[in-house]
N, C-alpha and C positions, 0 to 999 in steps of 0.2 A: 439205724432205725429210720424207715419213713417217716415223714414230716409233712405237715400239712400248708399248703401256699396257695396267697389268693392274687392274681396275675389282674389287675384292669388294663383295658386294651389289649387284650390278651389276642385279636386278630391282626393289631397292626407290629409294623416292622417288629419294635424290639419287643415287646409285647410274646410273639408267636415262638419267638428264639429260645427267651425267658420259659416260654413252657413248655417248648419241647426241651430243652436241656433239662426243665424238672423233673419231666416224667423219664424220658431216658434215665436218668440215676434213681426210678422209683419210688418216685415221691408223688403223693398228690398233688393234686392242682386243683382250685375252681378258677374259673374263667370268667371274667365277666365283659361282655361284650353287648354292644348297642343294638344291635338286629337281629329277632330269630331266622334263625337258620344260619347267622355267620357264624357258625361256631362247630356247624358238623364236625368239619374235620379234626377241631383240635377233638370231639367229644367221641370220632372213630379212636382217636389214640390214648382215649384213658381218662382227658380231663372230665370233668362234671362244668356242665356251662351254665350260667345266670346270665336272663337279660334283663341288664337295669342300666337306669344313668347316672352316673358318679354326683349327679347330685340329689339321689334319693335317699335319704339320709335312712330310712328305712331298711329299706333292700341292702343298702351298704351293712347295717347292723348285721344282717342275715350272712350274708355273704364272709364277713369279717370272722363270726362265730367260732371259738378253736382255732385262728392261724396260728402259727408259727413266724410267719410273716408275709407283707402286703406288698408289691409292688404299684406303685400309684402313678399317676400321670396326670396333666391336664390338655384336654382333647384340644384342638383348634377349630371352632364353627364360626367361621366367617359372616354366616348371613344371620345370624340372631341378631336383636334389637341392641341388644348393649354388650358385646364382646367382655368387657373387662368384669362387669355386675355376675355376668355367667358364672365365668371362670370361675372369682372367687366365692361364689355360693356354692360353685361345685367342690370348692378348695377348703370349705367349711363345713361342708358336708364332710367330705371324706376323716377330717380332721376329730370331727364330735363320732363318728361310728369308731374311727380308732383305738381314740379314747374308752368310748363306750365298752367296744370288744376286749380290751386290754392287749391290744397286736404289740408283741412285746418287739418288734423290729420292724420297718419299712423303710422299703428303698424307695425312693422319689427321683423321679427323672426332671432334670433342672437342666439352666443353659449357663453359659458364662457369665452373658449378660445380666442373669439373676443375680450377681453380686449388688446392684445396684436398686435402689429401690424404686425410680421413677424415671421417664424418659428413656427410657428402653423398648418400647413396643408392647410387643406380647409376653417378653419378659420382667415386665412389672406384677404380672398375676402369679409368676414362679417365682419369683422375691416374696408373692405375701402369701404364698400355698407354703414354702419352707418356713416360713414364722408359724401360720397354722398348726403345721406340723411337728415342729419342735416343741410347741404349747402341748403338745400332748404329753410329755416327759417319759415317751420308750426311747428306744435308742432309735436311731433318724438317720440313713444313709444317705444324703446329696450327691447324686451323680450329675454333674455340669458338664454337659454335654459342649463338644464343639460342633460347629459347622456339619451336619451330614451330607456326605459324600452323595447316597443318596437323591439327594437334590438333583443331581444332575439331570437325573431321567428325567422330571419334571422338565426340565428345557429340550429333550429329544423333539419333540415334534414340531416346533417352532424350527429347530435346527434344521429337522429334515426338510420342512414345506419352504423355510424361507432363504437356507442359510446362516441364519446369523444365533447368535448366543449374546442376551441384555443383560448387561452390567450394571449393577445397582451400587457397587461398592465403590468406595473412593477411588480405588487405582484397580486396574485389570492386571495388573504386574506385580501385586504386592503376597506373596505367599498369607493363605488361609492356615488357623489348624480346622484339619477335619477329623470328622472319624465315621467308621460305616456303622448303619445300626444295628446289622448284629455283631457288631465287635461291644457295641454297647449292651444288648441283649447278651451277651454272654459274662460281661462283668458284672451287669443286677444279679442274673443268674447265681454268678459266685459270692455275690457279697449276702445274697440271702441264706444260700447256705452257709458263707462263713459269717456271722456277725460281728463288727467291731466290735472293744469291749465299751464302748463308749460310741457315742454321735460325732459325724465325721461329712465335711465334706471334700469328694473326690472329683478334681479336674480328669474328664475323661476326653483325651488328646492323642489323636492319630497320625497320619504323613499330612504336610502342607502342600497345598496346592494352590495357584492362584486361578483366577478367572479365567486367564487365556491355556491354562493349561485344563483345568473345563473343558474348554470349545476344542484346545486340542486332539485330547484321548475321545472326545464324542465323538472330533470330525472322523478318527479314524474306526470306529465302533461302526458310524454309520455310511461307513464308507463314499461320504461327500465333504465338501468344503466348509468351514462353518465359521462365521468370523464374527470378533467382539464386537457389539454394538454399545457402546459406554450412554449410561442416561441419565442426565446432570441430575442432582438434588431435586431441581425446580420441576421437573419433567414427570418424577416421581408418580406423585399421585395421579396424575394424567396416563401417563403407562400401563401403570396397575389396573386401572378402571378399564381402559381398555383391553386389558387379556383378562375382563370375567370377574374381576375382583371388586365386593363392595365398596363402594365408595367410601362407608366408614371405617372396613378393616384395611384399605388402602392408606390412608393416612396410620393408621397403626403400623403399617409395614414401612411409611416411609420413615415414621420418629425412631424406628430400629436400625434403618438404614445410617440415620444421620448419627444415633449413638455410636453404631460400630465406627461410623467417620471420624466421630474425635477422638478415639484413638483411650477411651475409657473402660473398655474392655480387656482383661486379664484374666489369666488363670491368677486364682486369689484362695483355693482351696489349700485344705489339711493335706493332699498328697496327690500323686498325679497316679490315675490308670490311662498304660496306652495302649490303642489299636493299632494292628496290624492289615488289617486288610485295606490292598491298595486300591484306586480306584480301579484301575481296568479290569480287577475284580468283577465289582460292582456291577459295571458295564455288561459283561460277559455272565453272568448270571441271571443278570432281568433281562428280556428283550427291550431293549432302548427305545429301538423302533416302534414298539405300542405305545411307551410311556407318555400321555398328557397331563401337565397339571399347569398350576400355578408359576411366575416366575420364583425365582431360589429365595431359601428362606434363612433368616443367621440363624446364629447361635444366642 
């Protein structure tokens, strides 16, 4: 029988995977995404779209109304006044409409580093979004994400124009876990339809890759040279500001840098899901060559 699912961020990576694998097995969906008009497409193929912001506690009540179950997220806005205050009012938000709605299941997309409750970057608002969300007492899916493969594109263009691929991480030689995000997008997918009988969380862990194997499969992707450029600890928030990144979520990226440095991050979940899909996947499905963003982001 159809079932009814309410997808946020339902235009990004996993987001978009999540609801088309929903509606493909003919289930509804609502969607709720930031911008009108991002949403035609998913709303050409069946979804029902909402535009609100995860921390409209309102619009969230509306949205939530009848699920069956919620896919949640917390978005990353760099240039807001206080990154972290955001977050978790968005994470407060989400938590009290839950609740409200009685969404008897939600998946939440979490990272490794969320194991940990502080000095992890941007993974300290997904340590206090899963306590939110447990307080709500339905059942609670934790998906902990590794490293997205992903990422990579973000450093295409840098590769292309300069050359080189910046290393942020302790060693360029040290295998990553990663995973792509629709290998992630397709396990939410399944976990909504299947429910645990119980609250759970799941390390979701794909092939390892290190740094120089990065700058590898890209150099070959984009058919030029591309070589590691390692950037000490100190260097950090210097770097970051200059490829574009606020000064204050700069420093947030480099206290996540320095976490994953000492070596305090682990898969620490109920059970592991793994992805399959390799990078040069990845590679070969985006065009590379357009992709600009930010330098790579952990887990």
């Amino acid at each position: 029988m159809p079932r009814f699912f309410v997808v946020a961020g339902a235009t990004g990576r996993t987001g978009k995977a999540i609801a088309a694998s929903l509606l493909a097995r003919g289930h509804r969906v609502r969607a709720i995404v930031h911008r009108e008009g991002s949403g035609d497409e998913l709303r050409a193929h069946g979804a029902e779209v909402i535009v609100a912001s995860l921390g409209d506690e309102r619009a969230l009540d509306r949205a939530l109304a009848g699920a069956a179950g919620f896919y949640a997220l917390l978005p990353e806005e760099p240039a807001v006044a206080d990154f972290h205050a955001h977050r978790r009012r968005m994470a407060d938000a989400m938590a009290k409409a839950v609740r409200q709605a009685r969404v008897p299941h939600v998946v939440f997309l979490s990272a490794l580093a969320a194991a940990l409750a502080e000095g992890n970057g941007p993974a300290s608002d997904l340590h206090y979004a899963e306590a939110a969300l447990r307080a709500t007492r339905g059942t609670l899916t934790i998906l902990r994400s590794s490293y997205f493969l992903d990422n990579v594109l973000g450093a295409a263009d840098l590769a292309q124009r300069e050359g080189i691929y910046t290393n942020f991480f302790a060693s360029a030689d040290t295998p990553l876990p990663t995973v792509a995000t629709r290998d992630v997008g397709l396990i939410a997918a399944r976990s909504l339809l299947e429910p645990p009988p119980a609250s759970e969380i799941v390390d979701v862990i794909g092939p390892a890759y290190s740094v120089r194997d990065f700058a590898a499969h890209l150099s070959r992707a984009l058919g030029t040279p591309v070589q590691v450029v390692d950037i000490p600890p100190a260097a950090h928030v210097a770097t970051l500001t200059r490829a574009g990144i606020p000064p204050a979520f700069a420093e947030i990226l480099a206290e996540m840098f320095a976490c994953l440095a000492s070596g305090r991050v682990s898969p620490q979940g109920d059970r592991v899901e793994r992805g399959t899909t390799e990078l040069d996947s990845v590679l070969a499905t985006q065009p590379a060559s357009r992709r600009a963003g930010p330098p790579q982001r952990g887990s």
